[in-house]
N, C-alpha and C positions, 0 to 999 in steps of 0.2 A: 653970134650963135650959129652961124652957116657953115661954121668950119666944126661943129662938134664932129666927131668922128663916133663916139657915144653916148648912149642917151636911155640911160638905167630908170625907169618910174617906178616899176613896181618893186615886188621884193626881193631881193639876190636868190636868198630859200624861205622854203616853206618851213615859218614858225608859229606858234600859238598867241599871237595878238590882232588887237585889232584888225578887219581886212581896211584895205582904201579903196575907197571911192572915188568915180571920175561923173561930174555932174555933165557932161556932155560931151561929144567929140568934138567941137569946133577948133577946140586947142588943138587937138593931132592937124587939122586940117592945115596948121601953120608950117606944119614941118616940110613943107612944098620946094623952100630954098635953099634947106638940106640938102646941097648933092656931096658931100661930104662923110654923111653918116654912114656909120658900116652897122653898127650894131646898134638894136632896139629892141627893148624887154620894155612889157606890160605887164608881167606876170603875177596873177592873182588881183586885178583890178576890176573892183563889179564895177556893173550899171555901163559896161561899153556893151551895146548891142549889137553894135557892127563897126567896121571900122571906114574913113573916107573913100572915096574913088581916088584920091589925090596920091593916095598910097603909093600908087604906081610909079608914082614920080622919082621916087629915093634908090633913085636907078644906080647909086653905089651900095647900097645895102647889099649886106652878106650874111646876118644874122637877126632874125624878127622870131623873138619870144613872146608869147601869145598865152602862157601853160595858165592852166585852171582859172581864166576870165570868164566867171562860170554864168555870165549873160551873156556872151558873145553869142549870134546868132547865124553870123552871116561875114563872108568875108567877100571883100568884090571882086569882081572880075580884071581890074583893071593890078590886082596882084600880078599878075602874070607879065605883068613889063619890069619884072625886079630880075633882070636877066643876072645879073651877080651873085643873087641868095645863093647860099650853102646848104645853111640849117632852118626850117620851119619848125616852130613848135605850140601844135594845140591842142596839147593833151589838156584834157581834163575839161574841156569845153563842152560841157555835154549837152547844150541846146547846138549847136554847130551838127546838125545832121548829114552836111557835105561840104564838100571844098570846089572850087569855081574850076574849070574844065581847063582853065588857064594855069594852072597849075602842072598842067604838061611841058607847056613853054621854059621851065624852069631848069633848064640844060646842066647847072653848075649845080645842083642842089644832090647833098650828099646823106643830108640827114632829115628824115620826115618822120615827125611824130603825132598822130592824134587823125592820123586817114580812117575816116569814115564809109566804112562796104556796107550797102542794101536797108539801110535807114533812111534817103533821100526823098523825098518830095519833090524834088528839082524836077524836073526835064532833061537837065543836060548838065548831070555830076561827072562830077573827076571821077572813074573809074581805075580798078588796075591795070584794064589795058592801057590807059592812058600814060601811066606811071611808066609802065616797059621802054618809054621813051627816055628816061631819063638813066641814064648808062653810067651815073656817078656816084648813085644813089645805093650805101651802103648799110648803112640802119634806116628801119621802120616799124611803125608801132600803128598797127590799125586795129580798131573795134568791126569787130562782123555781128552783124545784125540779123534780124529774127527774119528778113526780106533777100536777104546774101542766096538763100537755096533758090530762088526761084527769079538769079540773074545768069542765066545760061553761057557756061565756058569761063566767069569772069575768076571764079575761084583757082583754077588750073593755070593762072598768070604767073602765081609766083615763082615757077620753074626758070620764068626766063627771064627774073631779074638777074644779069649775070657779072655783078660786083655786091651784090647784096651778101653781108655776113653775121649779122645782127637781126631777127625777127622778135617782135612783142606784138602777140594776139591776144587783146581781150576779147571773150563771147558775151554778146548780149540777148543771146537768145534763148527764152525763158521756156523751162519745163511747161509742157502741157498739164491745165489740173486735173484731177480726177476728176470725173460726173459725180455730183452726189447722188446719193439711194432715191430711188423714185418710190413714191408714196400712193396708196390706194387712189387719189386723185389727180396724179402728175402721170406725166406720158414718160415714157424710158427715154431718157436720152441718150443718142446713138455716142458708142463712146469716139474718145478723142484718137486721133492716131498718136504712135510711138515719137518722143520725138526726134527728129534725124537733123544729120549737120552737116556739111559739105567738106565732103573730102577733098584733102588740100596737095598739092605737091609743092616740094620746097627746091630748091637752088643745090645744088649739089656741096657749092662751096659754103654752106652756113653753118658757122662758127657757133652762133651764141642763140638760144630757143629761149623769148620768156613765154609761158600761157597763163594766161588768166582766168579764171573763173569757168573752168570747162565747166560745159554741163552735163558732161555722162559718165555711168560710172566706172567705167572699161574702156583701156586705150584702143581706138579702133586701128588696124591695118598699118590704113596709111600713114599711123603716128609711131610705127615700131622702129627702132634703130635702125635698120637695113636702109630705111630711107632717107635715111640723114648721115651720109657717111663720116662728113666731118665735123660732126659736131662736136666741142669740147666744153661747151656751158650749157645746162639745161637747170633752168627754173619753173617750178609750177607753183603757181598761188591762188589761192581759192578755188571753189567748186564740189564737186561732187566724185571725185576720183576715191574708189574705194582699192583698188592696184594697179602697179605699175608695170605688172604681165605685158611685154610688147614691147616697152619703151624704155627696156635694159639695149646698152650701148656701151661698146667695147672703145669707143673713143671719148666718151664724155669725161671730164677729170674735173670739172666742178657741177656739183647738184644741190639746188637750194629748193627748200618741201617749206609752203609757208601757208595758213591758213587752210588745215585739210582735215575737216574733224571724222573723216570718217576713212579717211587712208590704213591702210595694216599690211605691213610688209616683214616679215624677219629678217634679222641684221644677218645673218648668213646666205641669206638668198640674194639681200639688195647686193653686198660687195661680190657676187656671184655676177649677177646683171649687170653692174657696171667694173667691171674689173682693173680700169685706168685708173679710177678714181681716186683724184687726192684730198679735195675738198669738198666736206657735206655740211651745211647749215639746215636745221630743222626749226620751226620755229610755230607754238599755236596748234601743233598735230599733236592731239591729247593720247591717242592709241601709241604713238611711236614712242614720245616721249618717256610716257606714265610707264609700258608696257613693251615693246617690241627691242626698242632702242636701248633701253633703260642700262647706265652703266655704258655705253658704249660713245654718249657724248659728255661735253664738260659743262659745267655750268649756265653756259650762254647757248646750249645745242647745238656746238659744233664738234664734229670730229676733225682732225689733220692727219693723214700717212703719216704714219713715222718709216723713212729714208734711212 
């Protein structure tokens, strides 16, 4: 077994069966005489809370999938001696509030998915400055958290990832509720403020934009086409987008609108806004669908240019 080169446990994809179980890590901890291994998927394996210190050790490893181990809590420090990784991936890990500051060290690593901004507990998380170090580093997929506005400068990083060409931002930061009505007996409760999100700058060279779950309902400023010059893929999925006023782009030529029940755009204005455009998938936007769009996609809600 030392000479495996791969070492698939969990699921290749995400299907509708049973999940697996792992009754404890001692087992991983064998993988020590592994210097052979390139590739290790756990993907979608509960009950790992964290993984060994030993980890470090699989000093050939190039590829470690991690996605939706959704008790994973904590990865060690001792990741940061995997000087050969490529691809990390811990999407979907959502008790993982951060990644180990070692995670800098990872000079070869080209793909990172599942970077956690301003939800940490730590003392001493990976940051994006951190990440600026890593100069190979083309796709990333971070959640920004409700704590991101109030980490000074760390947001304004992403300009100077300068091979990055793939960004995926989920928001996890939740609307303010309203005060409820105060009552001949209750005191007024001072209201909430507005809620605000940290404006971001991007990479000049970024190809491909996914957002997830914005929470506002108008794109601000710094999310208008002007500032993404090269962008030719833009996807929005979930949230609270009620237009796309701002974030028409003369270079985008694929647009996918997915889960946006309060979106309304007319079909003469969108191919106005996006004027490249060859490829639009709509999917779950009842306004667009039902009304706006209606007749202008097929079946499955897509449109194609016809060439």
């Amino acid at each position: 077994m030392e000479n495996f080169r791969v070492m698939q446990l969990g699921r290749w994809q995400s299907v509708d069966k049973p999940h697996i179980e792992m009754e404890s890590i001692e087992f991983l901890k064998r993988f020590v005489p592994w210097n052979n291994l390139r590739y290790l998927s756990l993907q979608e394996i509960s009950r790992i809370t964290e993984l060994p210190e030993t980890i470090g050790k699989l000093t050939s490893l190039l590829i470690l999938n991690l996605r939706a181990c959704h008790n994973l809590e904590r990865l060690p420090p001792g990741i940061g001696y995997l000087k050969e990784l490529t691809h990390l991936d811990v999407s979907g890990c959502y008790l993982l509030d951060h990644l180990p500051r070692g995670i800098r060290s990872l000079l070869q690593l080209q793909v990172l998915k599942g970077f956690v901004m301003g939800n940490s507990r730590s003392k001493d998380p990976c940051k994006l400055s951190d990440l600026v170090r890593l100069k190979k580093l083309r796709k990333l997929s971070i959640t920004i958290g409700q704590e991101s506005v109030h980490v000074p400068g760390e947001v304004y990083k992403l300009q100077e990832f300068k091979a990055l060409t793939s960004l995926t931002i989920t928001w996890g930061i939740a609307e303010p509720t309203k005060p409820k009505e105060p009552t001949l007996t209750e005191p007024t409760e001072p209201t909430k403020p507005n809620l605000t999100i940290p404006a971001l700058t991007f990479p000049q060279q970024l190809e491909k934009l996914d957002i997830r779950a914005f929470p506002l309902k108008t794109v601000p400023e710094w999310l208008s086409g002007p500032k993404l010059p090269g962008l030719k893929r833009l996807y929005i999925r979930g949230g609270k987008l009620v237009s796309l006023e701002r974030i028409g782009s003369q270079t985008v030529q694929v647009l996918r609108l997915r889960f946006l029940k309060e979106l309304s755009v007319e079909w003469k204005r969108l191919q106005d806004m996006f004027s490249s455009l060859g490829y639009l998938e709509v999917k779950e936007c009842p306004i667009l669908l039902k009304e706006k769009f209606k007749g202008a996609l097929d079946s499955d809600g897509v449109w194609r240019k016809e060439y």
